[in-house]
C-alpha positions as CSV (number, residue, x, y, z in Angstrom):
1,X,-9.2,-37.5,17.2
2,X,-9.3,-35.9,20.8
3,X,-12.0,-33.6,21.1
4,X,-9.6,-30.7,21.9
5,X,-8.5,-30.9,18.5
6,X,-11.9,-30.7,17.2
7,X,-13.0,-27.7,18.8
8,X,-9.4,-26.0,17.9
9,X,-10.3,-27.0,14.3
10,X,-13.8,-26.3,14.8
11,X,-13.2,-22.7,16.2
12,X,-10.6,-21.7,13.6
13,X,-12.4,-22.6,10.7
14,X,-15.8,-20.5,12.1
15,X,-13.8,-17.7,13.1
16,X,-12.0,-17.5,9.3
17,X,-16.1,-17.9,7.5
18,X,-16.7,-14.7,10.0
19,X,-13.7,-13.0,9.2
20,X,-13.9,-13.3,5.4
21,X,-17.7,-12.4,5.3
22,X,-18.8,-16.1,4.2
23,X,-21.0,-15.6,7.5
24,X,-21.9,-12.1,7.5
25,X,-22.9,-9.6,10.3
26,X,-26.4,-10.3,11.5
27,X,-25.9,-14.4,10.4
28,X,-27.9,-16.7,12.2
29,X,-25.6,-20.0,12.7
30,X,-27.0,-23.6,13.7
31,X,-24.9,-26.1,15.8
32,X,-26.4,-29.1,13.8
33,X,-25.4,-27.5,10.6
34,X,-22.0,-26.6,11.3
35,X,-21.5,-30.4,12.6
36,X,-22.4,-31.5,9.4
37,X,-20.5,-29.6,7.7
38,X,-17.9,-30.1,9.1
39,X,-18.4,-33.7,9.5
40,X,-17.9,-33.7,13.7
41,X,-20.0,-34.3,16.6
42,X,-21.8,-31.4,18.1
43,X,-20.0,-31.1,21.3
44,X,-16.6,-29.5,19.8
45,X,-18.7,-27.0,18.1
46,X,-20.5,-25.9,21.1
47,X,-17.0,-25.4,22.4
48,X,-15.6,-23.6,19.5
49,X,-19.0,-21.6,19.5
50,X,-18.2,-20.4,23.2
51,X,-14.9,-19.4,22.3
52,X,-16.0,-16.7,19.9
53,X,-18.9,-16.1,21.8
54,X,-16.0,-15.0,24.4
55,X,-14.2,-13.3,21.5
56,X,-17.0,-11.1,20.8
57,X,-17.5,-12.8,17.4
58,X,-21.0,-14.0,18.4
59,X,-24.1,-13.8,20.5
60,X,-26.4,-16.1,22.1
61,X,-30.0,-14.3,21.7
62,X,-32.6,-15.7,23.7
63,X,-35.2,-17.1,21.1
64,X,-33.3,-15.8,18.2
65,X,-30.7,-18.1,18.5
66,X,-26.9,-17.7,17.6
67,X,-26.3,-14.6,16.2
68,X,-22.6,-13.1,14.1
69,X,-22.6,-10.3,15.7
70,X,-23.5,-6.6,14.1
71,X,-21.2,-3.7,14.3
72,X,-22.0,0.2,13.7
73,X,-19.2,2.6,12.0
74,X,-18.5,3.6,15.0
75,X,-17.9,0.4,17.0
76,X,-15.5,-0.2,13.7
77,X,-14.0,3.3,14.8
78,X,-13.5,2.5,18.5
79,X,-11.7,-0.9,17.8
80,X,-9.8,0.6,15.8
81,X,-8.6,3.3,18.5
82,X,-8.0,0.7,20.8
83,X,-5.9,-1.4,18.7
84,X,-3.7,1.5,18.1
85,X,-3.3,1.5,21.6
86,X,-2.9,-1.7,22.6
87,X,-0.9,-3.0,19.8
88,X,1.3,0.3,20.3
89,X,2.0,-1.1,23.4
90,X,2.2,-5.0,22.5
91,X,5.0,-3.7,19.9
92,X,6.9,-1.7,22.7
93,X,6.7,-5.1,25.2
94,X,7.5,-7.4,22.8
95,X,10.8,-5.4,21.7
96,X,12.2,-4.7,25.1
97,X,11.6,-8.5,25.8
98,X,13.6,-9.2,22.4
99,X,16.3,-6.9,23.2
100,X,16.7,-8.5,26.7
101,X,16.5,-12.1,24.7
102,X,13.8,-13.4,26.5
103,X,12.1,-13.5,23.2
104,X,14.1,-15.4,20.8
105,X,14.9,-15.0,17.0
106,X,11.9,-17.3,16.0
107,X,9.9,-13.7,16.0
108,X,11.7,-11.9,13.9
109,X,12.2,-14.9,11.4
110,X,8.4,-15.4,11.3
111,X,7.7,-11.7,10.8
112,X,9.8,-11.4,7.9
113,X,8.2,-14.8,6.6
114,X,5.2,-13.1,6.3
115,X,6.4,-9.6,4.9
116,X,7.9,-12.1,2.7
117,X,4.7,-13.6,1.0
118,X,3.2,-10.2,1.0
119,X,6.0,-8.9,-1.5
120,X,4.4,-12.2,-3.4
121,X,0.9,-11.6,-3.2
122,X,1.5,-7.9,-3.8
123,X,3.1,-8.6,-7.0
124,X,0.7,-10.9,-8.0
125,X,-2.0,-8.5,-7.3
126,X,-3.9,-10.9,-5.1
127,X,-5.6,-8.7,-2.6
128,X,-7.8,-11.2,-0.3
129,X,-4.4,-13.7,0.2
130,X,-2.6,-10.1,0.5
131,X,-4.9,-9.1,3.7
132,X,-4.7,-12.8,4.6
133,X,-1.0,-12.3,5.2
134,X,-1.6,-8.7,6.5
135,X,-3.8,-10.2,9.2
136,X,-1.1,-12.7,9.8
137,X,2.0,-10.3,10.3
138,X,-0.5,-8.5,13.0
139,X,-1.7,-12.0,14.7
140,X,2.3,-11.8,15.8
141,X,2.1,-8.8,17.9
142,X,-0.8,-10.7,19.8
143,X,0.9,-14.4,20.0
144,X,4.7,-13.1,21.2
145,X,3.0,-10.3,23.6
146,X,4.0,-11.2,27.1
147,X,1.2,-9.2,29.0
148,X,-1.7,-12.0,29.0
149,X,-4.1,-9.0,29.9
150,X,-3.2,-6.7,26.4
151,X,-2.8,-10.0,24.5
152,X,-6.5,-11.0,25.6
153,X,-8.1,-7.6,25.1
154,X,-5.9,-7.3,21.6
155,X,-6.7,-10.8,20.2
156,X,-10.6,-9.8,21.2
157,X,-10.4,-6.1,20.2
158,X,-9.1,-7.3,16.4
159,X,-11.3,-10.3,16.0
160,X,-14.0,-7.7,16.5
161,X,-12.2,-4.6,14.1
162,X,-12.1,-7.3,11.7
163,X,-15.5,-8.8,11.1
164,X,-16.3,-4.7,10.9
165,X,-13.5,-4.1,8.7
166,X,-14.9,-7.1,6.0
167,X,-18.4,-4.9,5.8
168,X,-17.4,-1.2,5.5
169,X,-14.3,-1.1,4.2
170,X,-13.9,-4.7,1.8
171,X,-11.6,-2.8,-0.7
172,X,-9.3,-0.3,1.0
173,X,-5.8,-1.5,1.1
174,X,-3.0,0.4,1.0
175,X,-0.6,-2.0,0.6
176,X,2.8,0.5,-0.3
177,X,2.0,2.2,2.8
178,X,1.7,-1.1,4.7
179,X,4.7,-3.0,3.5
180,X,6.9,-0.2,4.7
181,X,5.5,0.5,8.5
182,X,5.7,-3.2,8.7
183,X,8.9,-3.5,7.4
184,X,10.2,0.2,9.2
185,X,8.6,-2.1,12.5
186,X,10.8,-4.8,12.1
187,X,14.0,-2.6,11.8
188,X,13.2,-0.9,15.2
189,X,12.4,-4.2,17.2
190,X,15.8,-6.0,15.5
191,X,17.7,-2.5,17.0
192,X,15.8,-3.0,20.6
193,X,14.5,0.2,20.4
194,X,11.3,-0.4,22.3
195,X,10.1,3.5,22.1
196,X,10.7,3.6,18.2
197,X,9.0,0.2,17.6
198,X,6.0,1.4,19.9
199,X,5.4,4.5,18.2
200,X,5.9,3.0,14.4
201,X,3.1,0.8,15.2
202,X,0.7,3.4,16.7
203,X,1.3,5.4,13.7
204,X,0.5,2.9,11.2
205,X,-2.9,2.2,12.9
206,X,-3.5,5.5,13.1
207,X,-2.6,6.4,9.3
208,X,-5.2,3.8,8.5
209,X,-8.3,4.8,10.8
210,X,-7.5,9.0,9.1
211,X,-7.5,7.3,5.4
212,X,-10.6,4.8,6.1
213,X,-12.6,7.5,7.6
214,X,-11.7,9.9,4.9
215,X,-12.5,6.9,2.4
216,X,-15.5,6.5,3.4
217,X,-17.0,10.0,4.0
218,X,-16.1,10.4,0.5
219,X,-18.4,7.3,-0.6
220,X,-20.9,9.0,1.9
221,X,-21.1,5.8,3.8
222,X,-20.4,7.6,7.1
């Protein structure tokens, strides 16, 4: 097993225990015991623990050691305005390069893939496999974007928004609203209408930052 592969696994599987809160904020992680945990040599893990470190998942803290990095409300509230930026804009790229056909049907079959286990974990009432595939569907509009620069700063802005997202806000979901921006989303970059699709994602980021601040000023936890 090529060492490549162990630092992809390696990296992945980290980056989900930080996502999901199994390592929370403020964690202190250990390159010995991550190897043996997951039964591989230290070197990929160093790799994989550069990686986020790049991502902004991490820190390296002289004397302290490797730190999961901690997040105020506020740097919660700024990634979130970025995102709605950035993903506005991701969205609007990413339809005009689907219009044109330099982005091929393989997009909108894997978006509707997704949407499509949603409906099944929404009727189920399974809420973490629910933001699992909510996370997915929104990892599209970072691996089809065709500016490197946005899909860098996007892929590192949301890594970040997320970890944040796990400790203030581990319950809101709005999954009705959800389902139909995404689906509303879809419709607009099938059409080619790049402006549309652009401002139908900005909109349903912003929808969520008004209802998560208003959330949690009303549990006083802001």
């Amino acid at each position: 097993m090529s060492t490549q592969f162990q630092s992809d696994k390696a990296y992945k599987e980290i980056r989900k225990r930080i996502l999901t809160q199994y390592y929370p904020t403020g964690s202190v992680l250990s390159v010995s015991d991550l190897s043996k945990n997951m039964k591989m040599s230290r070197t990929p893990v160093n790799v994989a623990l550069r990686q986020l470190e790049a991502d902004g998942l991490i820190q390296f803290i002289p004397r302290k050691g490797i730190i999961v990095r901690t997040f105020s409300k506020e740097d919660f509230f700024d990634c979130i305005e970025a995102i709605e930026a950035l993903e506005g804009m991701s969205v609007y790229l990413i339809t005009r390069g689907y219009a044109r056909g330099d982005i091929g049907e393989g997009l909108i079959d894997k978006m509707n893939d997704v949407i499509s286990e949603l409906d099944k974990y929404e009727a189920e009432n399974n809420i973490p496999m629910w933001h699992e595939g909510d996370i997915q569907f929104h990892d599209i509009f970072v691996d089809f974007c065709p500016n490197n620069i946005i899909k860098k700063t996007l892929k590192d802005v949301r890594n970040q928004m997320l970890i944040g997202f796990g400790f203030f806000a581990p319950l809101y979901l709005n999954k009705d609203m959800a389902s139909k921006d995404h689906r509303d989303i879809v419709e607009a970059i099938k059409e080619g209408d790049s402006v549309n699709a652009r401002d139908m994602a900005q909109q349903h980021r912003h929808n969520a930052r008004i209802n998560l601040r208003k959330l949690l000023q009303t549990n006083n936890n802001i």
